[in-house]
DODRENLO-765307 format. One record per residue (C-alpha): residue number from 1; residue in three letters; x, y, z. Coordinates in nm, 4 decimals. Layout:
<rs>
@i=NUM | aa=ala | x=X | y=Y | z=Z
...
</rs>
This chain:
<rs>
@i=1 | aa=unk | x=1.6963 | y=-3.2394 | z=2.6020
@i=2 | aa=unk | x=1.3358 | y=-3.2083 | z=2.5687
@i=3 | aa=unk | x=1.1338 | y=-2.9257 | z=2.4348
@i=4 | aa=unk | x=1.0751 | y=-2.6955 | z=2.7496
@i=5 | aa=unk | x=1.3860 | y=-2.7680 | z=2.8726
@i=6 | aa=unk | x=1.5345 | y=-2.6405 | z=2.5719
@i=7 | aa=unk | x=1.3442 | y=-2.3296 | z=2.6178
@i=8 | aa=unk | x=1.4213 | y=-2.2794 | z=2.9714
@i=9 | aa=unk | x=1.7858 | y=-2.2287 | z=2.8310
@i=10 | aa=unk | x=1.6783 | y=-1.9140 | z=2.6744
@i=11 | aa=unk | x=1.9469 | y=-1.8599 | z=2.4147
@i=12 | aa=unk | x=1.8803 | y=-1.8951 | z=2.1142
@i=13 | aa=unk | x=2.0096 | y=-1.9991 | z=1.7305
@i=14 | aa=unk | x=1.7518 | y=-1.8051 | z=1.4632
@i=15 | aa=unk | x=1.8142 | y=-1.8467 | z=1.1069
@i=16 | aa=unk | x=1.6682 | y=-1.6047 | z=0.8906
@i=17 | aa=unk | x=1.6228 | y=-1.3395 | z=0.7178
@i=18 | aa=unk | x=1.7229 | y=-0.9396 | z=0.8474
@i=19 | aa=unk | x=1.6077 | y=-0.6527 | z=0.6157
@i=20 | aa=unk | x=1.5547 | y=-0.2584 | z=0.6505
@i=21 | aa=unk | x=1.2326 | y=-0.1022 | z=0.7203
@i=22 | aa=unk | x=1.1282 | y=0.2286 | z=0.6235
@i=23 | aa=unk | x=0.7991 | y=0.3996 | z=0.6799
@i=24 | aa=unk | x=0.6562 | y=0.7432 | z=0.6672
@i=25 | aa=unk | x=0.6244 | y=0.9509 | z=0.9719
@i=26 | aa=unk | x=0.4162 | y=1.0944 | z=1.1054
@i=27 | aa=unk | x=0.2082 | y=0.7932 | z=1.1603
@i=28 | aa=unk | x=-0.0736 | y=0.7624 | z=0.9314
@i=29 | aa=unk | x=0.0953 | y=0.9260 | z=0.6392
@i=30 | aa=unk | x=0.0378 | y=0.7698 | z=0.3018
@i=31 | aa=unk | x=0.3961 | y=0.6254 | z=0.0925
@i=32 | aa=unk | x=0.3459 | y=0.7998 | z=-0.1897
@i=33 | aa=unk | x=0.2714 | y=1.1458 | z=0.0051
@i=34 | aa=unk | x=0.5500 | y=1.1031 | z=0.2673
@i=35 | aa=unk | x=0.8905 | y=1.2969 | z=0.3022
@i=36 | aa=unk | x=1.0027 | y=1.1767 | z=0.5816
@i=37 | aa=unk | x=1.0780 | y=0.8128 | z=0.6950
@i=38 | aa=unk | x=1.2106 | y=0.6304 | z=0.9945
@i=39 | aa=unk | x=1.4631 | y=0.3713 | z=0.9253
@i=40 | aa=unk | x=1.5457 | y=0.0031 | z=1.1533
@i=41 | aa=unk | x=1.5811 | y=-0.3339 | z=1.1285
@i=42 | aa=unk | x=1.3426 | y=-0.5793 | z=1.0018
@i=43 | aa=unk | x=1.2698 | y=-0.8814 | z=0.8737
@i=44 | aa=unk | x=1.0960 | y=-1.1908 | z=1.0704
@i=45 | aa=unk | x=1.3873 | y=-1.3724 | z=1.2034
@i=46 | aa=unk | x=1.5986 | y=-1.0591 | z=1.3321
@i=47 | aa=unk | x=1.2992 | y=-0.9150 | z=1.4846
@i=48 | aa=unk | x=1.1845 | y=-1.2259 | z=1.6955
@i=49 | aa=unk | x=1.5353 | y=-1.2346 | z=1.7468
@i=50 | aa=unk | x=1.5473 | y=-0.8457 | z=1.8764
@i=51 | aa=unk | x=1.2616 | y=-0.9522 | z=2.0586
@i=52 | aa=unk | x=1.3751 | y=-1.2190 | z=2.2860
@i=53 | aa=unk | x=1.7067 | y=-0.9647 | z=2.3394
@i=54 | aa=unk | x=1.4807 | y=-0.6527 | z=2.4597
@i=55 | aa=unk | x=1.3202 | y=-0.9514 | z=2.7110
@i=56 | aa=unk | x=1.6555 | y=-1.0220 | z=2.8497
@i=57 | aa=unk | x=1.7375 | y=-1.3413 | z=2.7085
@i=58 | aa=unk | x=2.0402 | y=-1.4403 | z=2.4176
@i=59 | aa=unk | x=1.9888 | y=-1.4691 | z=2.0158
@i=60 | aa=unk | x=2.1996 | y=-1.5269 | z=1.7577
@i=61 | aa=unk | x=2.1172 | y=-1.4809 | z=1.4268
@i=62 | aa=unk | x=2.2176 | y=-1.6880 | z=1.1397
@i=63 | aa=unk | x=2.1677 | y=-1.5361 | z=0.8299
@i=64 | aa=unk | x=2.3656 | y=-1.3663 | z=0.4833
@i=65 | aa=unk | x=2.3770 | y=-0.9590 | z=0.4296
@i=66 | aa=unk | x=2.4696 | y=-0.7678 | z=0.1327
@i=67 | aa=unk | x=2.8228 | y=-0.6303 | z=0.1830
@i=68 | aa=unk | x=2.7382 | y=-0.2773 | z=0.1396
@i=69 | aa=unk | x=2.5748 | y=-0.0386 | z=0.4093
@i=70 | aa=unk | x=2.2431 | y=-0.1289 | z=0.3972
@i=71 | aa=unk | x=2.3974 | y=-0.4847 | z=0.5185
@i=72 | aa=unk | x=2.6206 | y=-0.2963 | z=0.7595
@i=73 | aa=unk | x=2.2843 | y=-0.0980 | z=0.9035
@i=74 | aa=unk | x=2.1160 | y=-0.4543 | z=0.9491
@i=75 | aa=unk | x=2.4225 | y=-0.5811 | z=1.1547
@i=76 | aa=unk | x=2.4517 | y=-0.2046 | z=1.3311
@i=77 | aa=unk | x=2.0713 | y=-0.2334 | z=1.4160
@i=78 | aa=unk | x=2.1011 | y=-0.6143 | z=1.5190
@i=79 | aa=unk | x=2.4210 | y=-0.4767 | z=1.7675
@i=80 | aa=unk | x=2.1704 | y=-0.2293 | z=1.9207
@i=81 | aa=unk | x=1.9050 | y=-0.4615 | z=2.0321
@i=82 | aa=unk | x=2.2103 | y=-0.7136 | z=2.1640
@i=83 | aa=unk | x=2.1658 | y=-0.9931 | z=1.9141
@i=84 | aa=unk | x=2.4808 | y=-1.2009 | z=1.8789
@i=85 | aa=unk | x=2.6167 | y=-1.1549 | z=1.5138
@i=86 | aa=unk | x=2.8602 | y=-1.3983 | z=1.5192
@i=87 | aa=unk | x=2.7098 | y=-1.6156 | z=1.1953
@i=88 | aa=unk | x=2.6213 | y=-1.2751 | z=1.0084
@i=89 | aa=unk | x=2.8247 | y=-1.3374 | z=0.6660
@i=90 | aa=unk | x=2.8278 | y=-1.0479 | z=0.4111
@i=91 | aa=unk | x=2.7712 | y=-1.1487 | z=0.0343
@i=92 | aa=unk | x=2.8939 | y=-0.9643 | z=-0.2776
@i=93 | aa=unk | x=2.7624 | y=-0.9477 | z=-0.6224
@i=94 | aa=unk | x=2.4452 | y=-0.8307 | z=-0.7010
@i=95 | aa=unk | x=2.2454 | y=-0.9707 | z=-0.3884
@i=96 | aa=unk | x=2.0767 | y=-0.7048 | z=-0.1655
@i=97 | aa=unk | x=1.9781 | y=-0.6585 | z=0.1543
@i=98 | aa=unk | x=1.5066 | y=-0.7400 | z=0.2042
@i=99 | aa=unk | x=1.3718 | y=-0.4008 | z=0.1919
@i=100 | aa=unk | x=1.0127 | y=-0.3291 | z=0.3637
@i=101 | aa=unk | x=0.8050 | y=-0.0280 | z=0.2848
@i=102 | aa=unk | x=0.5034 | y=-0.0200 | z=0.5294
@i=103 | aa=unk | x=0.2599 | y=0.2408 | z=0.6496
@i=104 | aa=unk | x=0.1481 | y=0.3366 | z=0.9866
@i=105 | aa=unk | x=-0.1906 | y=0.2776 | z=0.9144
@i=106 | aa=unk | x=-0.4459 | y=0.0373 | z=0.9168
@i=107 | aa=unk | x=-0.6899 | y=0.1943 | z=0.6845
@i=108 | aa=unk | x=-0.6049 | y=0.0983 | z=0.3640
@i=109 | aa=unk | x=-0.2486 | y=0.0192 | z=0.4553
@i=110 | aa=unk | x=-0.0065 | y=-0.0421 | z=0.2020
@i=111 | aa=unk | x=0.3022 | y=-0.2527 | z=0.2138
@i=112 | aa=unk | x=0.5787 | y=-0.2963 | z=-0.0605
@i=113 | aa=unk | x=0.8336 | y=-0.5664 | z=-0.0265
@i=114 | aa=unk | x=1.1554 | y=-0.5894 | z=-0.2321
@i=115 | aa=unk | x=1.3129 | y=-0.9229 | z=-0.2002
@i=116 | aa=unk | x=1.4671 | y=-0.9692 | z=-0.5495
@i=117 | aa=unk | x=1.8179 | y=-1.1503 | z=-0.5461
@i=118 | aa=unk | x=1.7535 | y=-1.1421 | z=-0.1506
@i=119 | aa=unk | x=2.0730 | y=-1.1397 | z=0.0131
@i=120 | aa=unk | x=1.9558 | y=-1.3667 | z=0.2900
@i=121 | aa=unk | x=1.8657 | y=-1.6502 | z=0.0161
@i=122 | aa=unk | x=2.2450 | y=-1.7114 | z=0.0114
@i=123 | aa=unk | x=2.3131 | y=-1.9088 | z=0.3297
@i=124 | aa=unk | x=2.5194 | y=-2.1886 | z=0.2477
@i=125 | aa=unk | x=2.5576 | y=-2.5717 | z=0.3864
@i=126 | aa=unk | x=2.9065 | y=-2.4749 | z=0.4758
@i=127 | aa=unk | x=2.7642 | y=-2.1820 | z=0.6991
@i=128 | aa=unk | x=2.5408 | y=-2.3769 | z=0.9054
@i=129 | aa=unk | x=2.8118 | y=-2.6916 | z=0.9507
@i=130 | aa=unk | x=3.0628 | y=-2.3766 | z=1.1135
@i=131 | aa=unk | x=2.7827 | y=-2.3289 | z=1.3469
@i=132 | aa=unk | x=2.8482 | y=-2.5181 | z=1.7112
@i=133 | aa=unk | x=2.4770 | y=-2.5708 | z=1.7889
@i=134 | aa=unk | x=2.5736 | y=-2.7674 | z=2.1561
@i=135 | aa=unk | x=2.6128 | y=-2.3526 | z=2.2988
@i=136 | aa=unk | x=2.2215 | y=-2.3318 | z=2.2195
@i=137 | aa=unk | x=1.9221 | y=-2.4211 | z=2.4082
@i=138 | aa=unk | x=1.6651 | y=-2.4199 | z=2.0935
@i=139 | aa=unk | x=1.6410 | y=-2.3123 | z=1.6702
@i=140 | aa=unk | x=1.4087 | y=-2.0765 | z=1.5670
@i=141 | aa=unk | x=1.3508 | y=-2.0082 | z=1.2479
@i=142 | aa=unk | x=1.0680 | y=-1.8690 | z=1.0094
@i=143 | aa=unk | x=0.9273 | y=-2.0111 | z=0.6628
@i=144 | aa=unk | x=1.0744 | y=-1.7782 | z=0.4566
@i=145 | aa=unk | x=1.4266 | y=-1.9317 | z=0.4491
@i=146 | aa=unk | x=1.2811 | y=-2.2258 | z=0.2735
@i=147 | aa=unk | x=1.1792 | y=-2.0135 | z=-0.0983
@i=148 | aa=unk | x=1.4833 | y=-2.0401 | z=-0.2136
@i=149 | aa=unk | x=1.7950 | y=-2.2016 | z=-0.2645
@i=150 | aa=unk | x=2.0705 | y=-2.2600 | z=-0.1480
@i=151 | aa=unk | x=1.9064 | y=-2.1219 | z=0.1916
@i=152 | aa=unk | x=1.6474 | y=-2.4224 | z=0.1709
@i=153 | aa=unk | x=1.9059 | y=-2.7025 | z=0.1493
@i=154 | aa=unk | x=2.0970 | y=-2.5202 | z=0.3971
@i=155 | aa=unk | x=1.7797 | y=-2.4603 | z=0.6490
@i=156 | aa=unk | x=1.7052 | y=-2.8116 | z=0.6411
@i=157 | aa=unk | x=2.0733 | y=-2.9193 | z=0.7196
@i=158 | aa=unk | x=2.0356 | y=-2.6874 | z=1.0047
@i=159 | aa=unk | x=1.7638 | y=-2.9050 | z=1.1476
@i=160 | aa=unk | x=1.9370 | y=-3.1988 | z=1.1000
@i=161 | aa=unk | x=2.2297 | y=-3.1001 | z=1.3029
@i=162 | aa=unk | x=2.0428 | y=-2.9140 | z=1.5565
@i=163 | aa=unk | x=1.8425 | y=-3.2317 | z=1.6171
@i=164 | aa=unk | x=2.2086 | y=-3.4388 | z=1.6426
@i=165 | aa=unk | x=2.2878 | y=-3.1786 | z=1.9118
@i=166 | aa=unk | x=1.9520 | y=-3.2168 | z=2.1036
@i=167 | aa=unk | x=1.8169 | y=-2.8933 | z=2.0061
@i=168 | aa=unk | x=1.4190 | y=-2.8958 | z=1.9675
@i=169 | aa=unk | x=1.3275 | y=-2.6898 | z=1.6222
@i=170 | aa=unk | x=1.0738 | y=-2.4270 | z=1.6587
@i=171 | aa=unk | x=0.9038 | y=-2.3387 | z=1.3563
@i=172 | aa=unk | x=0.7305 | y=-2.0101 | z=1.2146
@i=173 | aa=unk | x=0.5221 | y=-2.1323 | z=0.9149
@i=174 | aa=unk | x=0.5098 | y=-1.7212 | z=0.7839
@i=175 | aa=unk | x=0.4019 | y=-1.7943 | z=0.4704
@i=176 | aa=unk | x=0.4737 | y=-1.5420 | z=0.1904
@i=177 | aa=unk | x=0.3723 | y=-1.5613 | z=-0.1564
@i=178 | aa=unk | x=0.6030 | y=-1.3231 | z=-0.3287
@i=179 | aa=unk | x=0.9147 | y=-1.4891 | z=-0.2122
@i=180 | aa=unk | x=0.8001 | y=-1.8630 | z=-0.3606
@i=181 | aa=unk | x=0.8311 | y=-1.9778 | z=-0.7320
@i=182 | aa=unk | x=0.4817 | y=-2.1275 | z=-0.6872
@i=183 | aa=unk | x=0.2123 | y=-2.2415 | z=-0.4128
@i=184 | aa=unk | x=0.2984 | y=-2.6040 | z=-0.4877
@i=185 | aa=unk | x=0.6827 | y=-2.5541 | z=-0.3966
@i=186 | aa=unk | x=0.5389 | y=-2.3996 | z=-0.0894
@i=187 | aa=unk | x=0.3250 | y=-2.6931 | z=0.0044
@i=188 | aa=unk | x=0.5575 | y=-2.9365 | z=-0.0346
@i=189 | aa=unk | x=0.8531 | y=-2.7372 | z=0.1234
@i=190 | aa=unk | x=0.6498 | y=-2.5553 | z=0.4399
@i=191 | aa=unk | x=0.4721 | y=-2.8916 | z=0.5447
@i=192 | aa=unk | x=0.8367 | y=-3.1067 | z=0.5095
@i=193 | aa=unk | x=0.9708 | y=-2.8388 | z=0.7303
@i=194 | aa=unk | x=0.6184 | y=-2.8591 | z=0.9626
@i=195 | aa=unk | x=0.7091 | y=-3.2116 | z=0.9938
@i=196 | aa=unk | x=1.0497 | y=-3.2065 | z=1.1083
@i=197 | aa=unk | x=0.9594 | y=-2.9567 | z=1.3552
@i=198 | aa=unk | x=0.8867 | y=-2.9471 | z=1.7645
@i=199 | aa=unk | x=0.7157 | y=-2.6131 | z=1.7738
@i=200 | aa=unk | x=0.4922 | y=-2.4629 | z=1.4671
@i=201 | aa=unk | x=0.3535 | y=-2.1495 | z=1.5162
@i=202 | aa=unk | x=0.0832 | y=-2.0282 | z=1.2059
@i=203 | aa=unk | x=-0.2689 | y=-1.8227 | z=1.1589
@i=204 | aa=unk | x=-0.5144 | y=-2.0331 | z=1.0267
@i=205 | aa=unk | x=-0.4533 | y=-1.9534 | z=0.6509
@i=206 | aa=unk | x=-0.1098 | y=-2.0581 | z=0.6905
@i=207 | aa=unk | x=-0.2329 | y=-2.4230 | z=0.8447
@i=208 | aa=unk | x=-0.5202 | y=-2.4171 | z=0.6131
@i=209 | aa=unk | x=-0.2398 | y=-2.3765 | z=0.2782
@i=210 | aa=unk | x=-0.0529 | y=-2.6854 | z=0.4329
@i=211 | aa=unk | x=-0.3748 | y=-2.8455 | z=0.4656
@i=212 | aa=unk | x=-0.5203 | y=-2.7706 | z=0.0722
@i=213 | aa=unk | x=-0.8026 | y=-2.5102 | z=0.2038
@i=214 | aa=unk | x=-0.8472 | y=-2.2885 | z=0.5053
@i=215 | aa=unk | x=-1.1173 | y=-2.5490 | z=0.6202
@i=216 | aa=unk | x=-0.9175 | y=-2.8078 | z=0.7261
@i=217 | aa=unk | x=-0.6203 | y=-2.5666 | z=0.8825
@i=218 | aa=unk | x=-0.7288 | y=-2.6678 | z=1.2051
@i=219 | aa=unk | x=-0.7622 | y=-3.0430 | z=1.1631
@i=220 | aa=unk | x=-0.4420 | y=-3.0197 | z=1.0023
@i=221 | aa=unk | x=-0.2722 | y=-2.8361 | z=1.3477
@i=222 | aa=unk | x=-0.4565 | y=-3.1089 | z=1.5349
@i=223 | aa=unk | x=-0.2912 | y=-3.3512 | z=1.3374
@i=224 | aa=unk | x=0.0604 | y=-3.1810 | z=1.3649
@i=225 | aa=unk | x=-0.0252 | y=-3.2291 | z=1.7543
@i=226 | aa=unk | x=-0.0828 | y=-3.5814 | z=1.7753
@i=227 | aa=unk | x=0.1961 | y=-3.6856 | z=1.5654
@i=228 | aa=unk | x=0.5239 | y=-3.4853 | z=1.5136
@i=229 | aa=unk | x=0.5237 | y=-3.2237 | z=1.6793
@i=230 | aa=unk | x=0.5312 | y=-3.1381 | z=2.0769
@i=231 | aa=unk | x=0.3627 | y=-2.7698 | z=2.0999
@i=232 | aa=unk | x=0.1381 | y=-2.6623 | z=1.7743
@i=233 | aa=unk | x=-0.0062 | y=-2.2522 | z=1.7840
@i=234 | aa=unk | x=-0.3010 | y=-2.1849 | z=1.5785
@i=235 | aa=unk | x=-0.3499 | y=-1.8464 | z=1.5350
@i=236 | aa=unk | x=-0.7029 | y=-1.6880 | z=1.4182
@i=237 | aa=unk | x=-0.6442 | y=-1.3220 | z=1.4331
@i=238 | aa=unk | x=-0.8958 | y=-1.1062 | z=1.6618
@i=239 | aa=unk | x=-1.0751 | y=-1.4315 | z=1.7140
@i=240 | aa=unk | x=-0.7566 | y=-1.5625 | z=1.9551
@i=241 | aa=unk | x=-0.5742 | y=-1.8661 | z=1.9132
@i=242 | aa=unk | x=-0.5841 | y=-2.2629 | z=2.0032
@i=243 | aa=unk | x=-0.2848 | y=-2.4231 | z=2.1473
@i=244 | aa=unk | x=-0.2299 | y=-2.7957 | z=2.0992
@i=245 | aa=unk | x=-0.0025 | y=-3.0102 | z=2.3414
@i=246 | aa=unk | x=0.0113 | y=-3.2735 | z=2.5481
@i=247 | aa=unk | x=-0.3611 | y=-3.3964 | z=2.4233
@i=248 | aa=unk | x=-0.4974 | y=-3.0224 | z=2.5368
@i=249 | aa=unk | x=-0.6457 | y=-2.7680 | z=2.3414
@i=250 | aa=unk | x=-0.6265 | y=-2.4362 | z=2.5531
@i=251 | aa=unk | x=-0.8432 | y=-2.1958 | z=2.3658
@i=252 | aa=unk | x=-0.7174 | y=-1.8231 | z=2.4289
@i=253 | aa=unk | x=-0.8278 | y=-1.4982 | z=2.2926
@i=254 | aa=unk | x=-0.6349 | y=-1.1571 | z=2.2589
@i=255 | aa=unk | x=-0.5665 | y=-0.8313 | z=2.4226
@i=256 | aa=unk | x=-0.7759 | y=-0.5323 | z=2.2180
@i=257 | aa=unk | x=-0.5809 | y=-0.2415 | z=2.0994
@i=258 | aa=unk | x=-0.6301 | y=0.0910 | z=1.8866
@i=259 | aa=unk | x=-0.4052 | y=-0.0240 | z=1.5879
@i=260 | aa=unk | x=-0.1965 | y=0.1595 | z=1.4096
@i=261 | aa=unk | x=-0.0629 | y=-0.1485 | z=1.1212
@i=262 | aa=unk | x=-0.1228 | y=-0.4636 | z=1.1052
@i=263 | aa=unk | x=0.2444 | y=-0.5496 | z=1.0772
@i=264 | aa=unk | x=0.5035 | y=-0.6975 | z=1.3208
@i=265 | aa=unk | x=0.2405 | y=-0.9174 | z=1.5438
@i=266 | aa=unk | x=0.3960 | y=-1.2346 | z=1.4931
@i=267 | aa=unk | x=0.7386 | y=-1.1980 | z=1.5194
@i=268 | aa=unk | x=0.6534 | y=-0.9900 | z=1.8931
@i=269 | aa=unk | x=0.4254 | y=-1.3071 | z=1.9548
@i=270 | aa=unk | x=0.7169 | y=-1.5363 | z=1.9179
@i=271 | aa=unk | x=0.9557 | y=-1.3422 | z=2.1016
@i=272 | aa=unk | x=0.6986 | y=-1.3005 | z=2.4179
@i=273 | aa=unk | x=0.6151 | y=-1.7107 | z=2.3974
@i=274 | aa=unk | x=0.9585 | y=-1.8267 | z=2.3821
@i=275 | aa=unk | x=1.0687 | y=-1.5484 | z=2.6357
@i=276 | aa=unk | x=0.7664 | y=-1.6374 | z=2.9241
@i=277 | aa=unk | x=0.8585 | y=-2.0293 | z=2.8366
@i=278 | aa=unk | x=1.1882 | y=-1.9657 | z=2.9242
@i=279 | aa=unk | x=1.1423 | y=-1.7968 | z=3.2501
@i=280 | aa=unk | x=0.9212 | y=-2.0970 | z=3.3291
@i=281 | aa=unk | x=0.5714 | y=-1.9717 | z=3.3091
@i=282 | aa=unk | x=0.2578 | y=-2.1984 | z=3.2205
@i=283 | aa=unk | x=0.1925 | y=-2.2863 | z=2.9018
@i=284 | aa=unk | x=-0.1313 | y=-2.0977 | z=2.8631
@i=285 | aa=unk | x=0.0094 | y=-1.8040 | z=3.0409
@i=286 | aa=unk | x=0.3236 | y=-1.7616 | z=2.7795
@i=287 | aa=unk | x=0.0639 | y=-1.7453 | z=2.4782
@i=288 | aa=unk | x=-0.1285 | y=-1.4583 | z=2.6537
@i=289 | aa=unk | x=0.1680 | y=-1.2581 | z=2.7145
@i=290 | aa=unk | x=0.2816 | y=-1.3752 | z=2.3520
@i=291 | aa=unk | x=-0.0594 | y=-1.1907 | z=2.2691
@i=292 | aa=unk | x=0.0038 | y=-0.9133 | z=2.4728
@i=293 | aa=unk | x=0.2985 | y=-0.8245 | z=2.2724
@i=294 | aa=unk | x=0.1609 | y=-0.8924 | z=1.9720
@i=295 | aa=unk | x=-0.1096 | y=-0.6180 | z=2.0539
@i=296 | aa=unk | x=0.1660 | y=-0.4062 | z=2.2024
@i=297 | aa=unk | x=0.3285 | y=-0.3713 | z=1.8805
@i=298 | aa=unk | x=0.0420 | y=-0.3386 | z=1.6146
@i=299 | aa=unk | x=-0.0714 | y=0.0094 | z=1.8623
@i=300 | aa=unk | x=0.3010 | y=0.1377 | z=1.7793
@i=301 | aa=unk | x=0.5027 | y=0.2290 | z=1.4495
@i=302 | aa=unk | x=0.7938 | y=-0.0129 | z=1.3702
@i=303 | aa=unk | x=0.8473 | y=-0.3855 | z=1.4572
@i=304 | aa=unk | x=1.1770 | y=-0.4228 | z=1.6130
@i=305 | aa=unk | x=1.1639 | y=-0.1111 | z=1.8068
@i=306 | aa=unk | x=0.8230 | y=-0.1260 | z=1.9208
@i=307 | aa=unk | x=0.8678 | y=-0.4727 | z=2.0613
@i=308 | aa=unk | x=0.8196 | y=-0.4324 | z=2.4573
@i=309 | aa=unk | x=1.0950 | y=-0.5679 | z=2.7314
@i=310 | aa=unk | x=0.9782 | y=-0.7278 | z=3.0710
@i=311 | aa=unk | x=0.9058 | y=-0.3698 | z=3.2260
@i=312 | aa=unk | x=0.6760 | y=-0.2579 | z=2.9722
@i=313 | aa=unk | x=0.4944 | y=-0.5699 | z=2.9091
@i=314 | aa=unk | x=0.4290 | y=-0.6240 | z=3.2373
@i=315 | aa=unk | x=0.2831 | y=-0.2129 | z=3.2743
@i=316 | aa=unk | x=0.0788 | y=-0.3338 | z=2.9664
@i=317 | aa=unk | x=-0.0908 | y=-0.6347 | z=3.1693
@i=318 | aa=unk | x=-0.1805 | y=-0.4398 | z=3.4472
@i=319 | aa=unk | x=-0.2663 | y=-0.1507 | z=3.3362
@i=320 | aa=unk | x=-0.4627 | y=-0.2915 | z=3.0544
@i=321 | aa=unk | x=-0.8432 | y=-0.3982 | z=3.1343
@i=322 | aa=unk | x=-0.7865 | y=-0.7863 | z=3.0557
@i=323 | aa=unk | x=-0.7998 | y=-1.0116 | z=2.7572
@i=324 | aa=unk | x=-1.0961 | y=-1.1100 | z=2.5468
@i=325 | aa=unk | x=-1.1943 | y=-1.4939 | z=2.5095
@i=326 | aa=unk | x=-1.2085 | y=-1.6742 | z=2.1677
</rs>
């Protein structure tokens, strides 16, 4: 099947990561002064794939938890929003559940991160093979589940037999420094995966670190374009984005918000793109609603739950006084 028609399936196989997130409430409280904190799921794969659930559409997540409850809250939370646990395998030992600590604040906002002996670094070849990738329309994942192995080896054997199955691969370059044994790994790793990939979605750092400086990020998208891949995002923060595909560059800017963090755009990006693809909107018109949510969920506290559905996404465009161009 092609790319779009892939889409149009809307359900969905995302390997990746799902974590707990804590943060202080009220909003705007500092970590290190706070008492009280909200708890839910995080962690980029689960939430695009909470995402594309609260817009009505089908994800299951592929991905290792710590057999403990922290592990069990990740699979409770992924229940709530409807994703499909099906391939959610709990691991023993000393592996632990991701761990996000992030403020509700955008003034010197603080997040802290605890990914050692990440639980979801243990996805194994023999977990992806069980997987029966002809029930899915498309495979979403995000750049973290290449740092490490065995989840590497296994994410790349994912793409192999998704592509067997006529899946198209739709890729989140989220790069993140902490969870990489060095830059050069990265490189190497994040632009393998790039090219193997239908759909890459990355700000212009992210493009720009594939590329070997931020300079030539968009050359390098360009590039991605006109040679591997069908549908390339470049994202430039508060300055918009550039969409590459079919020989077009669509230039779009963003929706201005009050923001309270800076976390959690992405992920709601991805889940409003793939979501507006798959209920057959124009290409241009799925990355502005991608934007939309994007904005909708910097201006609230929490990633997962502050991800809209249909209803309030659709308040949010009309109620809101219109985008602003690139």
């Amino acid at each position: 099947m092609n790319l779009f028609e892939g889409i149009r399936q809307n359900n969905f196989l995302v390997v990746g990561r799902a974590g707990m997130d804590l943060f202080p409430d009220p909003p705007g409280t500092k970590t290190e002064e706070a008492t009280n904190w909200i708890s839910d799921l995080g962690g980029s794969s689960a939430n695009i794939a909470a995402g594309i659930c609260k817009f009505g559409g089908n994800a299951s997540l592929l991905t290792s938890v710590s057999d403990d409850s922290v592990g069990r809250f990740c699979v409770n939370r992924l229940k709530h929003y409807g994703v499909d646990v099906s391939h959610v395998k709990p691991v023993g030992g000393e592996y632990r559940n991701s761990l996000a600590l992030y403020e509700t604040r955008v003034d010197d906002h603080q997040s802290v991160i605890y990914r050692n002996g990440a639980a979801d670094f243990q996805v194994t070849e023999a977990d992806v093979q069980s997987v029966d990738y002809s029930q899915y329309g498309a495979l979403i994942t995000a750049g973290t589940v290449f740092a490490s192995e065995p989840s590497r080896s296994a994410t790349f054997a994912a793409f192999d037999l998704a592509k067997k199955a006529g899946l198209p691969i739709i890729f989140d370059v989220d790069y993140r420094p902490y969870s990489w044994p060095s830059p050069q790994v990265a490189e190497d790793v994040l632009s393998h995966a790039g090219s193997m990939s239908d759909v890459i979605v990355g700000n212009d750092e992210e493009f720009g670190f594939m590329a070997g400086g931020i300079e030539k990020g968009l050359n390098k998208a360009r590039e991605l374009a006109k040679t591997t891949a069908s549908l390339v995002i470049y994202k430039m923060g508060e300055k918009g984005a550039v969409t590459f595909a079919n020989g077009e560059e669509i230039r779009t800017g963003i929706y201005p918000v009050t923001a309270l963090k800076p976390t959690g755009a992405g992920d709601s990006f991805m889940a409003g793109l793939m979501s507006s693809l798959a209920d057959g909107m124009e290409l241009r018109e799925s990355v502005l609603r991608g934007s939309a949510c994007a904005s909708m969920v910097v201006a609230k506290p929490g990633c997962a739950p502050a991800m809209p559905n249909k209803e309030q996404l659709e308040k949010f465009l009309a109620t809101h006084s219109g985008v602003v161009d690139a």
